[in-house]
C-alpha positions as a Markdown table, in Angstrom:
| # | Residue | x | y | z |
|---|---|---|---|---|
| 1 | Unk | 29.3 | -14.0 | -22.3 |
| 2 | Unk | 26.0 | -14.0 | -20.0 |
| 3 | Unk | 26.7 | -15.7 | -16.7 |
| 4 | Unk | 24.0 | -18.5 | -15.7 |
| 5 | Unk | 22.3 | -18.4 | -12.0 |
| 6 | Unk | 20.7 | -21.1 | -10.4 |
| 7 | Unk | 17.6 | -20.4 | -8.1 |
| 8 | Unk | 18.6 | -21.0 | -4.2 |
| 9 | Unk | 15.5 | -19.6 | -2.4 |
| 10 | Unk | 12.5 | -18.5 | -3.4 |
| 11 | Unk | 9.3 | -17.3 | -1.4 |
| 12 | Unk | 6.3 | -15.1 | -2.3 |
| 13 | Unk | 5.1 | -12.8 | -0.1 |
| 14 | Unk | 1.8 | -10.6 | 0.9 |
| 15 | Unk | 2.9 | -7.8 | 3.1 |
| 16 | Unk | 1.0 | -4.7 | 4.3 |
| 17 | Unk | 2.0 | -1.0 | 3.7 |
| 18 | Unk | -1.0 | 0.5 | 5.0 |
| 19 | Unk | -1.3 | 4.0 | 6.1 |
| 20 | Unk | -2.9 | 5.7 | 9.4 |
| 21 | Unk | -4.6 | 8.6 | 9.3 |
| 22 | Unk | -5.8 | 11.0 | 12.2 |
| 23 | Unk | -8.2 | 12.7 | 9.9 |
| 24 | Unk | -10.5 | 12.4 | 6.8 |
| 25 | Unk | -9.4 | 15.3 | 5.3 |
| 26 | Unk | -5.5 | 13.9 | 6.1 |
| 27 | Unk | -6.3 | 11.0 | 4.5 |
| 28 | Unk | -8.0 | 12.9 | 1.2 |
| 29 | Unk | -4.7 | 14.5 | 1.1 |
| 30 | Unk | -2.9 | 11.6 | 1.1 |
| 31 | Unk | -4.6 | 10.1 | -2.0 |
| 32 | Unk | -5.3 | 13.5 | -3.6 |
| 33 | Unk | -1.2 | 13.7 | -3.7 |
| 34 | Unk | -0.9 | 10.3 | -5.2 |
| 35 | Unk | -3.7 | 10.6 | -7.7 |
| 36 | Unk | -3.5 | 13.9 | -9.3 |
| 37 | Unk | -5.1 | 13.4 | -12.1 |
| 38 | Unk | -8.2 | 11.9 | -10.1 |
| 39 | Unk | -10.9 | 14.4 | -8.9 |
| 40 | Unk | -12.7 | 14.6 | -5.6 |
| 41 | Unk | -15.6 | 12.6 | -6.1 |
| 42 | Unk | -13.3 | 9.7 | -7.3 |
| 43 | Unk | -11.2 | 10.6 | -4.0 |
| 44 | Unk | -13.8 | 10.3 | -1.6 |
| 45 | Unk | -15.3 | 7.3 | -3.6 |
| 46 | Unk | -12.3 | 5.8 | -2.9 |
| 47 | Unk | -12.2 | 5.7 | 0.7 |
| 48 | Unk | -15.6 | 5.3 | 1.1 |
| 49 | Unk | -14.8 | 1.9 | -0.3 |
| 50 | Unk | -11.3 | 1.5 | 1.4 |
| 51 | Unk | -11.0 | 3.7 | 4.2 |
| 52 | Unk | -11.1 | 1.8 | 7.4 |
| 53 | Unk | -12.1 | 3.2 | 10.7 |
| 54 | Unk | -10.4 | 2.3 | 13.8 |
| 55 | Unk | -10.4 | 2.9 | 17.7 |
| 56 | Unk | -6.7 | 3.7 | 18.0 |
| 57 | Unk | -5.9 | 6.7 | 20.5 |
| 58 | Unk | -3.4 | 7.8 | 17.6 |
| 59 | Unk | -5.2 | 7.8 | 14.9 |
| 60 | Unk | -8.9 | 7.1 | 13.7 |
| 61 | Unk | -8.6 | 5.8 | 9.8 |
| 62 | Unk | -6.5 | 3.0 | 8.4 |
| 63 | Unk | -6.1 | 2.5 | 4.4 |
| 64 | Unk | -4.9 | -0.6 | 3.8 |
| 65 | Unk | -2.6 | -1.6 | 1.1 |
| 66 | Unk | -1.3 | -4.7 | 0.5 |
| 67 | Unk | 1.5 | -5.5 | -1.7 |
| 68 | Unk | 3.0 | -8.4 | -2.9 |
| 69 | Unk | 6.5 | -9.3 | -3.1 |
| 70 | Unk | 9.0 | -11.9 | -3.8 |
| 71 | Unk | 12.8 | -12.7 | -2.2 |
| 72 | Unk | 14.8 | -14.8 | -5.1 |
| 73 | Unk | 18.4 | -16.0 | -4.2 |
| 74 | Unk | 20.3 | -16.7 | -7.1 |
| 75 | Unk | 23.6 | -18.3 | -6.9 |
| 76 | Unk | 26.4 | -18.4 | -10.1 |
């Protein structure tokens, strides 16, 4: 017997889960260990494109990456 659930709340959501960098080459890393199966010229292609500079006294690069996301309530 499959329970029934009503809907109580439901939002959609953009949130960022963007990653610093202090470095270029930490930030080719980065992707490189995400992307194995791309090679370096689609790497630095990619953060040409993506890679964000910023004056931070951490750190100098920013890739954003926006996800989205959505919080469902259900109730029985």
């Amino acid at each position: 017997m499959r329970a029934k659930y009503k809907i109580s709340y439901y939002k959609e959501l953009e949130l960022e889960f963007g990653q610093p960098f202090h470095t270029m080459e930490e930030a080719f890393r980065f992707v490189r260990n995400y992307r194995k199966d791309a090679g370096k010229s689609v790497i630095r292609k990619h953060l040409e494109q993506y890679l964000i500079p910023v004056e931070n006294q951490k750190f100098s690069y920013y890739l954003p990456n926006k996800k989205q996301i959505a919080i469902c309530v259900l109730e029985k």
